[in-house]
C-alpha positions in Angstrom: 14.6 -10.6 23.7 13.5 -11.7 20.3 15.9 -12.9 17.6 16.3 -10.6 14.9 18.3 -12.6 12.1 16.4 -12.8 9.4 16.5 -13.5 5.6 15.9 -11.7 2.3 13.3 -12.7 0.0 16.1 -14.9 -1.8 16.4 -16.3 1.2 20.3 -15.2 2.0 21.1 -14.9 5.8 20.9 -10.7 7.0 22.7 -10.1 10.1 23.5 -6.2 10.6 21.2 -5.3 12.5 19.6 -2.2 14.3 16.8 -2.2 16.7 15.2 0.5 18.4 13.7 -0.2 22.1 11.5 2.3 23.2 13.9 5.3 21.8 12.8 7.8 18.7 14.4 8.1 15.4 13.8 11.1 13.6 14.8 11.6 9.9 15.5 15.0 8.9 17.4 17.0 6.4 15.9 16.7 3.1 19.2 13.9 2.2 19.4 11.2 0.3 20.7 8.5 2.8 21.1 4.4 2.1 20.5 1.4 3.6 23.1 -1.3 2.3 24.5 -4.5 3.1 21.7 -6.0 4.8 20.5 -4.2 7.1 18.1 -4.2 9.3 16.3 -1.6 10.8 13.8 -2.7 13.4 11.6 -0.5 15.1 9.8 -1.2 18.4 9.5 2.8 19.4 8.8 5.6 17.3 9.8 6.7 14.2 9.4 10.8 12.9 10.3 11.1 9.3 9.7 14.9 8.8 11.4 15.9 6.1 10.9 15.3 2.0 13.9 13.1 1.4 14.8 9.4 0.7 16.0 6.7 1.7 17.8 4.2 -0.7 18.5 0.5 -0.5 22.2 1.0 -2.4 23.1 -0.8 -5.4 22.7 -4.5 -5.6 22.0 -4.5 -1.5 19.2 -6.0 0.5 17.5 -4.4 3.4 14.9 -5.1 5.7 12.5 -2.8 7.8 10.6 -3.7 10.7 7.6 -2.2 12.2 7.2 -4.2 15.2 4.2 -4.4 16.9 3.4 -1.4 19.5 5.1 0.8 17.4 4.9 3.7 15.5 6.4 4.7 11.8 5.2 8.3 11.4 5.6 10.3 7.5 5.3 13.8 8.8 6.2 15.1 5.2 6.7 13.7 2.1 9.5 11.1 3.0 10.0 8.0 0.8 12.0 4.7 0.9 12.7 3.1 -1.9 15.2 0.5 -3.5 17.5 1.4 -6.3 18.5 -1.0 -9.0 19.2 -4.5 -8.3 18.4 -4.2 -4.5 15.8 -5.5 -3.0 13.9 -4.1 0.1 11.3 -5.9 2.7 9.1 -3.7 5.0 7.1 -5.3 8.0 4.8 -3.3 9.6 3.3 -5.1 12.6 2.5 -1.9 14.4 1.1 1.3 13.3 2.5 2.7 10.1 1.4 6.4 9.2 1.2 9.4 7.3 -0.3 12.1 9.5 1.3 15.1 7.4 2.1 16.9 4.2 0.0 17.1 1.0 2.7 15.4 -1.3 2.9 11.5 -1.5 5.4 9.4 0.5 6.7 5.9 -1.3 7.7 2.4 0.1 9.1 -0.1 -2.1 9.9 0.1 -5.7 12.2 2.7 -7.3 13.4 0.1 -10.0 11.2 -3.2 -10.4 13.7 -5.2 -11.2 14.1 -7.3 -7.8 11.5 -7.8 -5.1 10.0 -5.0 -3.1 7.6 -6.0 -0.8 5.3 -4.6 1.8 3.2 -6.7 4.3 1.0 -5.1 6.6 -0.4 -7.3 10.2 -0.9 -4.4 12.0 -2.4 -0.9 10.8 -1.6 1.5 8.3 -3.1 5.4 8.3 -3.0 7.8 5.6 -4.5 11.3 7.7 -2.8 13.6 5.1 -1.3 13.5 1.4 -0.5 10.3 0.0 1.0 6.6 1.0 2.1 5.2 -1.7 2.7 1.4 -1.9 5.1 0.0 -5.0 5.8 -3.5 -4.8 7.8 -5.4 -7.5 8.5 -9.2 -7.9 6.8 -10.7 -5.6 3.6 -11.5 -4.2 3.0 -8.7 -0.5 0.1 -10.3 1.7 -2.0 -8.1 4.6 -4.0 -9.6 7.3 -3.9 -5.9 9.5 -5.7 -2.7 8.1 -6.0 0.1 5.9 -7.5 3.4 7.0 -7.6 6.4 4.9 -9.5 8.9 6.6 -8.3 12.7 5.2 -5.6 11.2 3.1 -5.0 8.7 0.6 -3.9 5.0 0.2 -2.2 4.0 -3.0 -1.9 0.7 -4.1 0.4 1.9 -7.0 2.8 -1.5 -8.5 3.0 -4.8 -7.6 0.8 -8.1 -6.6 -1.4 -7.5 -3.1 -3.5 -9.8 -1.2 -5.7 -8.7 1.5 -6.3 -11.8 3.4 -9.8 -12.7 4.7 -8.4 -10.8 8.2 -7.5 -7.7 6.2 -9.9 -4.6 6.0 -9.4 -1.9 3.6 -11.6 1.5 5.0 -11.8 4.9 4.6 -13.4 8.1 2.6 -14.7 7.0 -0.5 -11.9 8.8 -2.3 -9.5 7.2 0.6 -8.2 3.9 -1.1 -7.1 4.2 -4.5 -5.9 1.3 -6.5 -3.1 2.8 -9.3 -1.9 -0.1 -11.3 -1.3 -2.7 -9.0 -3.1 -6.1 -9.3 -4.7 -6.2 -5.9 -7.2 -9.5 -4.8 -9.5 -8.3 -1.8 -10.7 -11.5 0.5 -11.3 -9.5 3.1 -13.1 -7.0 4.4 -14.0 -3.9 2.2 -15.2 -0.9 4.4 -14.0 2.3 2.6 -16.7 4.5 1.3 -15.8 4.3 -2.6 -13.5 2.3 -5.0 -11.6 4.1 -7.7 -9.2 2.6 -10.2 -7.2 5.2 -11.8 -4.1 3.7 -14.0 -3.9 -0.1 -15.3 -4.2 -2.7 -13.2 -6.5 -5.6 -11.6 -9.3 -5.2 -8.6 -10.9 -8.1 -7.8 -13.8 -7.2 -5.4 -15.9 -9.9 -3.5 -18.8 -9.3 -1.0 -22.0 -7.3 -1.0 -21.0 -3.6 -0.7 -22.8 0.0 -0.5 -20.5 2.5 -1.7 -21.1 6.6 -2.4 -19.4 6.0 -5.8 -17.6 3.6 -8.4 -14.9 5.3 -11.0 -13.0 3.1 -13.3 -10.4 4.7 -15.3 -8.1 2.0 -16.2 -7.5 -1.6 -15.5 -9.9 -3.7 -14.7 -12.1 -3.7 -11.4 -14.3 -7.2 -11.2 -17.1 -7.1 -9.2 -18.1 -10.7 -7.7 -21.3 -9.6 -5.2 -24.0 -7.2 -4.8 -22.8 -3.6 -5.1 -25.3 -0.2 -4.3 -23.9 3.1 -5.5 -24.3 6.5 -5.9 -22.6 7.5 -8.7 -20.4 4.9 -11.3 -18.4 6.9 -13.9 -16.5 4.6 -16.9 -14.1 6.6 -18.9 -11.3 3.8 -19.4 -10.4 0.2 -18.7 -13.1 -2.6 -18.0 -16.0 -3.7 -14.9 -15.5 -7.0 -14.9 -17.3 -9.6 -12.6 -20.3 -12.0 -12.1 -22.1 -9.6 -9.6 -25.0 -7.2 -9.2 -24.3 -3.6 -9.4 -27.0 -0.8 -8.7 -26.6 2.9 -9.3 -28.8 4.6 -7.3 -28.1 8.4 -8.6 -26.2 9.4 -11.9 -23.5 7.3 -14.5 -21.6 8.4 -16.4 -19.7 6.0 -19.9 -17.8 7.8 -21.3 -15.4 4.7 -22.9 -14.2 1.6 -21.5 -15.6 -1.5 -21.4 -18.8 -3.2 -19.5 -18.0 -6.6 -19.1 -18.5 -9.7 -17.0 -21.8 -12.0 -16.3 -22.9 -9.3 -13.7 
């Protein structure tokens, strides 16, 4: 049997810990519940979150969440967890993390950005229905696993993100939506579209082929060859030293076109 004591981001000792072999959790109840003095909550079964409620890191507590690998962390509705101020909350997933229902938008992370919240994904995360929202703070999250957002939606909404050169990022080409985080893609980019819809930072390397392009806000930079259907500019900046063909319609309606590209 593994060890299970692990650290917060600080780097202080966390040694309450709960781990789940095999049996099912299942959050229900539309509560407000709290994690708090340093627990950790380790999952190597399955997890069925099917209400709309939260969960809290309490005041000025850590926490720590673990998606171990073989497992599954199912948002059935619209289910968030979140840290409140001055706590500071770490989610591993390792297995499979997913939100197969619901149309409204399930959280991880932020809640107040005023100590870390991070999320690092080596295994995979789904989005089949609604949203996942991702909100970082205060510190740097990393992925080597992957992204899939096939029906449902992906949000990469606060925080710093690195998608390591093992990373993929895939879906519709509405499916990954980058809302205000500063996100820096070395990996693999296989969704169908790229949208940036509040401020923030997409850096973008690679030859692509996507259906469209839509920049609202931010900045998206653009480092290779990219074929399009559609790009629509109606805030924020391309940036970038690559190529970009539209093949079909754009539309500039304000922003900025920047960049040697």
């Amino acid at each position: 049997m593994p060890s299970f004591r692990q650290t917060t981001a600080e780097g202080d000792p966390i040694e309450a810990a709960i781990l789940l072999v095999g049996a099912t959790l299942d959050i229900t109840g539309n509560t407000t519940r709290y994690l708090s003095d340093g627990r950790v909550l380790s999952n190597a079964g399955t997890v069925r979150w099917s209400d709309n409620g939260v969960v809290y890191v309490s005041f000025g507590h850590a926490a720590m969440v673990n998606n171990l690998t073989g497992a599954l962390w199912d948002f059935q509705g619209a289910g968030s967890l979140l840290g409140f101020y001055a706590s500071t909350l770490t989610f591993n997933n390792a297995g499979t993390l997913r939100k197969s229902g619901g149309t409204g938008i399930s959280e991880i992370g932020e809640g107040s950005a005023d100590r870390p919240k991070r999320f690092d994904n080596s295994g995979v995360v789904e989005a089949l229905s609604g949203t996942l929202r991702l909100m970082t703070a205060a510190t740097t999250s990393t992925h080597t696993g992957r992204f899939n957002a096939t029906g449902g939606v992906i949000e990469f909404y606060a925080g710093t993100h690195v998608v390591e050169a093992t990373g993929t990022l895939a879906g519709d080409a509405t499916g990954i939506r980058f809302a205000g985080a500063t996100v820096t893609i070395l990996g693999g980019y296989e969704a169908r579209g790229i949208a940036i819809s509040r401020a923030g930072s997409v850096a973008l390397d690679g030859d692509h082929t996507f259906d469209s392009v839509s920049v609202d806000s931010g900045t998206l930079a653009l480092n290779g060859t990219v074929d399009t259907g559609t790009l629509r500019v109606s805030n924020g900046t391309i940036a970038g030293n690559g190529l970009t063909r539209v093949n079909s319609a754009m539309t500039w309606t304000g922003g900025t076109l920047g960049g040697s590209g």
